[in-house]
N, C-alpha and C positions, 0 to 999 in steps of 0.2 A: 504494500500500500504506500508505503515511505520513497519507493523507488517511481510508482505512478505519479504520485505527485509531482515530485522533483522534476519526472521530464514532460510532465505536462503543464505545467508550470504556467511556461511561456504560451504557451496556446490558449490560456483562458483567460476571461474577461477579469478588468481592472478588480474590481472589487471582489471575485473568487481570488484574485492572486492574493489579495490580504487575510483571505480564510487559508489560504496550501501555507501562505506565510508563519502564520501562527503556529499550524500542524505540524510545521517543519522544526519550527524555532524548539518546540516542547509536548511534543506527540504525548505524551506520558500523560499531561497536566489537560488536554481535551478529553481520553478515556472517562475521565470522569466530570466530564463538561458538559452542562445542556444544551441544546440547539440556542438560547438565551443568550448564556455566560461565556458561547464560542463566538456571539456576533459582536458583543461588548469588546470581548479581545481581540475582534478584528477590526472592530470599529464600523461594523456593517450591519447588516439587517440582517431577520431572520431567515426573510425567504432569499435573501442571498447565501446565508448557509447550508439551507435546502438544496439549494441548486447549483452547489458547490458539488456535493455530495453526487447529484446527479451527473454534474457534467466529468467525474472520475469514475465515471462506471459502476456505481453502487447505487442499489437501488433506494433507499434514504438514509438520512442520520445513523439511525440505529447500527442498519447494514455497514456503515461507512465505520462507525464504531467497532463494532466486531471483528471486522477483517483489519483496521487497523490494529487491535490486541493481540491479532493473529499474527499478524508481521513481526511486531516487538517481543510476542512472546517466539519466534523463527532464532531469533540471535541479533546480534550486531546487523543495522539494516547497510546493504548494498552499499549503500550512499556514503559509507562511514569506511567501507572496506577499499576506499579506491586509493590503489599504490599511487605512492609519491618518489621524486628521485632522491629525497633525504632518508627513504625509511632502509632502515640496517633490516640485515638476512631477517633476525627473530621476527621483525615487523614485518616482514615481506610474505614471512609465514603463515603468521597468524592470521595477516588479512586474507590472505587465499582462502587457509581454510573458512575462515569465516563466510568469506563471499561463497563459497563452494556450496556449502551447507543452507548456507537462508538460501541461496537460487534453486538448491535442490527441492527445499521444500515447498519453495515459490510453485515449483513445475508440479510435484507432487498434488497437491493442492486443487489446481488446476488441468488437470486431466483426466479426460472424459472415459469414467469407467464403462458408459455404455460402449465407446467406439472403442476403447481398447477389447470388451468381449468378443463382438464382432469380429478383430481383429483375430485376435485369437481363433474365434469357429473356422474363419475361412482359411487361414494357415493349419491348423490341425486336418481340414479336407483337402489339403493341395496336392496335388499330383507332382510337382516342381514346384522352386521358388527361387525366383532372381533379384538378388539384391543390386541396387545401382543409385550411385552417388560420385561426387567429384567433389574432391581437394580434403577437407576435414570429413564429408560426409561419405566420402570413398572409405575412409579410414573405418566409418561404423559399419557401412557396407563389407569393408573384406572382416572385419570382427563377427558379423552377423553370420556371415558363411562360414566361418573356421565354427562356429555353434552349430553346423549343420545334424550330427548326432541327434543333437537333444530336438530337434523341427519331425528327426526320423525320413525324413523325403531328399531326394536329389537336392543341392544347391547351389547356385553361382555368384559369381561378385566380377560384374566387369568395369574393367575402369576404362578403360580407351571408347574411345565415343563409338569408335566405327562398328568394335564391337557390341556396344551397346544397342546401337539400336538395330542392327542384326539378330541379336537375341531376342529383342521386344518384336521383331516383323514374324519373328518363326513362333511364337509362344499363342496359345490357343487355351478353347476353356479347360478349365482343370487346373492352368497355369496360373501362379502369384507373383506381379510385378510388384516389390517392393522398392518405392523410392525415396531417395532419400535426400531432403533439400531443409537447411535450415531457412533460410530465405523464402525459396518458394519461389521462386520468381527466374528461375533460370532455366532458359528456352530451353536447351539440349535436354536438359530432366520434364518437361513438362512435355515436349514430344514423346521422348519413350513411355511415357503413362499413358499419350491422346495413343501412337501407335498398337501398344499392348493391350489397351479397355479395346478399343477396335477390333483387335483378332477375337475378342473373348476371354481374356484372361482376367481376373478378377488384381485390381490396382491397389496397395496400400500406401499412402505416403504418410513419412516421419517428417515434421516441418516443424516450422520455432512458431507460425502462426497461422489465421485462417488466409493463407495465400492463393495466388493464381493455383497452384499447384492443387488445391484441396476439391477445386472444381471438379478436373481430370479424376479422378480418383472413386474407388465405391466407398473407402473408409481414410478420412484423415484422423491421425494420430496427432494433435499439436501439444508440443509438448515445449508451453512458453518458459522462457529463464530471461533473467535480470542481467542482459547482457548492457558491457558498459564499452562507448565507445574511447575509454580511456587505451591507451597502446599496450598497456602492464597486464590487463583483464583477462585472468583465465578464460580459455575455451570451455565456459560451461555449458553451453548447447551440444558439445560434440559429448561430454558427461553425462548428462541428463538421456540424451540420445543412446550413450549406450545400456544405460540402465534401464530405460526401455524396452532395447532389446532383450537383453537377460531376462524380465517380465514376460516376456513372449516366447522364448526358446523354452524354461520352465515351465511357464503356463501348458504348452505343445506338448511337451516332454510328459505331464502329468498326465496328460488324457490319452497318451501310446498304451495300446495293451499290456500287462503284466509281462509277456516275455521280449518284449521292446525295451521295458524299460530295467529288465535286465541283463540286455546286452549291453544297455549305457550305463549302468554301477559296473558290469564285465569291464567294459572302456575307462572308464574314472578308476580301477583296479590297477589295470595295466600300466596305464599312464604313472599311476603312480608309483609302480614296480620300477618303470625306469629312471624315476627320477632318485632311487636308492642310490648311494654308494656304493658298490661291491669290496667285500674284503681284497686285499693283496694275496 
């Protein structure tokens, strides 16, 4: 909530900026503020703090309350975590993890357990599934594939375009195009989704928000974080992304029959055999 305001700030009318001012200044000290006693310390009206409230995405006062208590009781907000070039290693630490964890819960929070079910059914019936992304979101793409086991079906991760959308012109129904765009907005991925829903293949995309990308698609997955465009700001959308995934490979993995999913403790056995030291 602390991070909404902040960057919406600048977008709202003069006298909401004096209600985000306030909220800013001493978050702690409106929790327990009335719609009243928040417009006296804004120096505004009431139904200017009503539609304060409104115009950050909350549906009133109360609502605005809540989920701000919800942010502050998250940890350290965003906005407090952002590196600076004087801060020493320990501080460089600490703000990461801090930022890591409020944006994780941020995503947390904000993700749609209906679409992730969905998600879910359709990958547990897939016949195939093709993961495909570029640059960071390549990166959760070949993670997603190397989880192939736990999905139990064929899987791919291509990264070069050419073969990308090769893959998405041959894939038919029974086939799962999983895309992957924090953005959403990047033509090459939002063709192989128009190309893939085309032959028949059922589309999932993983995005930071309700993008072009979510149009293309039968289920988006959006899975927002509190990304800052400070240059120091952890990659937490490609975090949150993969934690995602691991929800999904799991979730799959769960509903494989009894001797499925004894082949994959067989697998998680061996692997772990090799990673033994052997005596001399």
């Amino acid at each position: 909530m602390i991070e909404i305001i902040r960057t919406m700030r600048a977008e709202l009318r003069k006298s909401d900026r004096k209600v985000a001012d306030v909220v800013l200044k001493d978050p702690q000290r409106i929790l327990n503020a009335t719609v009243g006693e928040t417009a006296t310390l804004a120096e505004v009206s009431q139904p200017t703090v009503l539609r304060f409230a409104m115009a950050i995405g909350c549906r009133g006062f109360q609502d605005f309350k809540i989920r701000l208590a919800q942010s502050l009781a998250f940890g350290t907000p965003a906005t407090h975590s952002v590196l600076l070039d004087t801060d020493d290693p320990e501080t460089v630490a600490e703000k990461i993890f801090e930022y890591t964890m409020t944006s994780l819960d941020w995503a947390r929070s904000h993700l749609d357990r209906a679409a992730l079910r969905k998600a879910i059914d359709i990958l547990a019936q897939a016949r195939t599934i093709e993961f495909f992304g570029f640059g960071a979101s390549g990166i959760v793409a070949r993670d997603a594939q190397q989880k192939f086991p736990l999905f139990g079906v064929p899987c791919g991760a291509q990264l070069d375009s050419h073969q990308q959308i090769m893959i998405a012109s041959m894939m038919k129904q029974g086939d799962v195009a999983f895309v992957i765009s924090n953005t959403g907005t990047t033509r090459s991925i939002i063709e192989i989704a128009r190309v893939a829903r085309a032959n028949g293949a059922a589309v999932i995309c993983l995005t930071g928000s309700d993008s072009p990308l979510a149009s293309y698609s039968d289920v988006a997955l959006i899975v927002e974080t509190l990304e800052n465009t400070n240059m120091y700001t952890p990659t937490i959308s490609r975090i949150a992304a993969l934690v995602v995934i691991d929800i999904l490979s799991t979730s799959v993995a769960m509903r494989r029959p009894l001797e499925d999913q004894a082949r994959i403790h067989n697998m998680k056995r061996q692997l772990s055999d090799i990673r033994k030291v052997q005596p001399i």
